[in-house]
N, C-alpha and C positions, 0 to 999 in steps of 0.2 A: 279701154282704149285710151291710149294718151293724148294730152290735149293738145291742137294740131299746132303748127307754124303757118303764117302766111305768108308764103311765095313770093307774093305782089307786092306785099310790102317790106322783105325783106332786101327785094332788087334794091328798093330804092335805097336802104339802110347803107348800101354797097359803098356809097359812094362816099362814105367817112375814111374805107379803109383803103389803104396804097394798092398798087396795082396787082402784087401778088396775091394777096389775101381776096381781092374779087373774086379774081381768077380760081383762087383754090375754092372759098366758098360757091362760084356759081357752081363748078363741077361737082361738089358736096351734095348742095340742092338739086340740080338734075339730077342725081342719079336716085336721092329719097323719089324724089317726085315718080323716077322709075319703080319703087321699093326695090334699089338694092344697095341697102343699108347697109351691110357690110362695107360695101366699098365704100358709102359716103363716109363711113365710120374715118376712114382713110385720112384723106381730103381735112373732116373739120380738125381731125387732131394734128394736122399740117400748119393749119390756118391757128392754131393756138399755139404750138413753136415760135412764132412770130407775134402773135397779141396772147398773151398766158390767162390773162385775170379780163376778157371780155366775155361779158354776162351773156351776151345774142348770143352770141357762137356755145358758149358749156350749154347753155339753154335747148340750142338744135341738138348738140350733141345729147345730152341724156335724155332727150326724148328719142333718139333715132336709138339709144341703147330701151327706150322703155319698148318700140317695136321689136328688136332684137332676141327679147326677153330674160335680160339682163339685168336686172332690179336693184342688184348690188352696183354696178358700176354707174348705174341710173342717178342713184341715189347720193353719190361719193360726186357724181359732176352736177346734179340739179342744185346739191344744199353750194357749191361752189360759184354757182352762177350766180344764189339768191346773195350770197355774201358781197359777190362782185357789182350787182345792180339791186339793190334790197329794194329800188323805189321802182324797177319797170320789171320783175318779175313774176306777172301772174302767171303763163302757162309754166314754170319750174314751181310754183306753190303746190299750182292745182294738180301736176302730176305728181309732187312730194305725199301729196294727201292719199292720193291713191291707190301711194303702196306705203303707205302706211294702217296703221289700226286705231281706234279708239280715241282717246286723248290727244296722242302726237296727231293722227289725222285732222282732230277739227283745229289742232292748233294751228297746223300750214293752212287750211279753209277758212280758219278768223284773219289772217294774216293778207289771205289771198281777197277774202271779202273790203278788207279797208285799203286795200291799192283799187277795189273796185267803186266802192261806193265813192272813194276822193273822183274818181274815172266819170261817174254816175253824176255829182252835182259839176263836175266839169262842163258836161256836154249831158245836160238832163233832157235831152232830145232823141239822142241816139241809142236807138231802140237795140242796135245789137250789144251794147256793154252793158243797157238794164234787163235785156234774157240771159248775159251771162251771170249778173249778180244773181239771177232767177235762178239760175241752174246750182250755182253754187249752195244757194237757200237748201235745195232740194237734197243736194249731196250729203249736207252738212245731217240734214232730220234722217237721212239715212241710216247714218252712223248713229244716231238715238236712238232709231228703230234696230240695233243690228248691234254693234260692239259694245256701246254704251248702255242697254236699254237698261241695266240694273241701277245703271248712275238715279240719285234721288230725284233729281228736276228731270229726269229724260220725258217723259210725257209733258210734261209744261215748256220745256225746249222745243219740242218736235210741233209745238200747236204755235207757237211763237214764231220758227223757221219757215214753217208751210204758208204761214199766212203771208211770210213777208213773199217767200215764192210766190203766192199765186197774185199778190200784191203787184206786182212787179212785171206780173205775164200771167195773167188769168189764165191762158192756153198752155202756161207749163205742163204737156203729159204726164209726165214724169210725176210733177210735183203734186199732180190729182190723183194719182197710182199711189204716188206715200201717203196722201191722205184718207183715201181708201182703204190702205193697210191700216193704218191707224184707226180708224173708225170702227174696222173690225175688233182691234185689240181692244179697244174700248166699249165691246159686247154692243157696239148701234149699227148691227146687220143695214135696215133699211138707206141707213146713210149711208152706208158706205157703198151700196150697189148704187145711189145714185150718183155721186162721184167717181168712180168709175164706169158707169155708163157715158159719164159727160167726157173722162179720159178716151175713152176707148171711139166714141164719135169722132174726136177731132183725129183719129189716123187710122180707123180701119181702110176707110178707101185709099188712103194714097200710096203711093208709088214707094215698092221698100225700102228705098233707101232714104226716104221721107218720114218712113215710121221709126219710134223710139227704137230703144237697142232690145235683139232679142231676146234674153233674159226677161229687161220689163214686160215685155210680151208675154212672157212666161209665168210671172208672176199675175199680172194681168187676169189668165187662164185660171191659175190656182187660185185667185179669188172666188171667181165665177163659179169654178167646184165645191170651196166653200159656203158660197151664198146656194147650192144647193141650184144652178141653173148651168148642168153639164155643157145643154144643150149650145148655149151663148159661149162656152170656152170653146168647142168643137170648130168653128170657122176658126180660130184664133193659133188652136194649135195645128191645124191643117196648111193656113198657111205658113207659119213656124215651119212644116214637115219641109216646102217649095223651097225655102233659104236655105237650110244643112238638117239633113236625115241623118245625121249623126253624133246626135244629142241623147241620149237616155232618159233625162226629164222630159222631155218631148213625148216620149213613146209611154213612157209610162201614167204621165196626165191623162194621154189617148187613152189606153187600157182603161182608166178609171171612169171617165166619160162613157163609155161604153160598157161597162161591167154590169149595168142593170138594165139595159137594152140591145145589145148584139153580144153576148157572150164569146160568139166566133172573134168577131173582129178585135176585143178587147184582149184573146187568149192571141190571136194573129200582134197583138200592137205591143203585149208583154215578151214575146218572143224575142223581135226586133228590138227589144227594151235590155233583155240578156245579151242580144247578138253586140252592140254595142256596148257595154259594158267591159265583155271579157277582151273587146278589141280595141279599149280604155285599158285595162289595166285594172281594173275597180276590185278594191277588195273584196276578199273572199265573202265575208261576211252580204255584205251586199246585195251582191249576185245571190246567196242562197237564200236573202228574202225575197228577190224576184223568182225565185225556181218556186220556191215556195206559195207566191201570191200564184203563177204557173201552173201549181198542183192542185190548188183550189177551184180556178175557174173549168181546169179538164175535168171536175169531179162535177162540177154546177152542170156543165157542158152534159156529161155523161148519164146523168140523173134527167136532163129535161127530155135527151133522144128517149132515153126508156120510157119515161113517162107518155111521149107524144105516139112512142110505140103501142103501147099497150091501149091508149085509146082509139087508136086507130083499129085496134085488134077488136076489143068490146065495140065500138061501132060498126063491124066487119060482122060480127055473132050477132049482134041485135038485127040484121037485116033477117 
């Protein structure tokens, strides 16, 4: 997801620019504010005919192309913004890093971090620019856990990253979830289950759109199956299923969860694991290892009825 704009505060920005340019940007922003980006698309690139090199405005505009799904043209207007305002462009860093990989990504995330920390002893009170330096922390050990993790210091980075995350916002989800991950990588099961138990406290109960993003959820899950406690990923991915039933990972953690306690339900959750898949597009290959896991559990499935048959039958003769 890209990193947002605000509204609120950009009304007020308004009043720098001459009358036309309000005008073209408020209809800009109501219409995102509607998501329909296309048209705003319109509008900011009106309002840059008349201001060319203004950092807010490329800034709206390549994030309204990162919703669009436009990555190329995202990327041609966000590095043009950061050039135009190099000193007030965090949300063009944080989405450059995005879609970016490896190296170039933590480069735009060290860049984006020292517009925040100067931000941070500006105003060492305001909690919401020291959870984004948190979040940024988090993003950053990411990429050590994920593009980078071969790089030599990546484990010494990511213990240095997470700390300053949790440093900064003890409640970072997110940043207890990477450390979780980590803990695993680094073979200390018992810790990491209690770090992410401590993750997964602060958002099981609240309201969805209060919980992290569903992937971490997702991951979250797949810890839990690797700590060998199905059972704990099970609420997790259930409610995963409530948000969008048209996930593939989704269905297939369910299958796995269930693989050595309801066989039905698990060969029913691998099914819906295929049925999405082919209605993704998902390579061949793929798909014939879920037909595959498929033909396993109907073999499991078909051994336990005869089994449960046949004693039923020997108990039926012993009377």
């Amino acid at each position: 997801m890209a990193a947002s704009m605000d509204v609120a505060d950009q009304a007020s920005e308004h009043e720098e620019y001459d009358p036309v340019v309000r005008k073209l940007l408020g209809h800009a922003e109501s219409l995102a504010a509607a998501f329909k980006f296309e048209a705003a698309v319109q509008f900011y690139e009106r309002a840059l005919q008349i201001v060319p090199s203004d950092g807010s405005i490329l800034e709206d505009l390549g994030t309204i192309y990162l919703e669009l799904g436009e990555p190329e043209k995202a990327r041609e207007t966000l590095l043009r913004a950061v050039e135009a305002s190099p000193e007030s462009c965090t949300v063009s860093l944080l989405n450059l890093a995005q879609i970016s990989e490896g190296d170039e990504a933590l480069r735009f995330f060290r860049e984006a971090e020292r517009l925040l920390v100067a931000a941070v002893e500006h105003a060492p009170d305001d909690r919401n620019i020291a959870s984004e330096l948190s979040s940024v922390y988090c993003a950053m050990a990411e990429v050590y856990l994920t593009d980078s993790c071969f790089a030599e210091d990546a484990e010494e980075q990511c213990e240095k990253l997470l700390a300053r995350c949790l440093e900064l916002n003890p409640e970072n989800a997110e940043g207890l979830l990477q450390t979780a991950s980590m803990r695993l990588s680094q073979q200390r099961p018992h810790d990491a289950l209690e770090v992410l138990n401590s993750s997964v406290a602060l958002w099981q109960d609240l309201e969805m759109s209060e919980k992290p993003p569903l992937q971490a959820r997702l991951s979250a899950a797949k810890m839990y199956i690797e700590l060998e406690q199905p059972h704990t990923a099970l609420p997790i991915l259930e409610d995963a299923l409530h948000e969008n039933d048209r996930i593939a990972e989704t269905w297939y953690l369910l299958c796995v969860c269930h693989s050595n306690t309801d066989r039905v339900a698990a060969q029913e959750c691998v099914e819906r694991c295929i049925e999405v898949m082919r209605a993704d597009g998902e390579d061949a290959q793929t798909i014939q290892d879920m037909l595959d896991v498929r033909e396993q559990l109907k073999t499991l499935n078909d051994a336990s009825e005869a089994d449960e048959e046949a004693a039923a039958e020997e108990a039926a003769g012993g009377e």
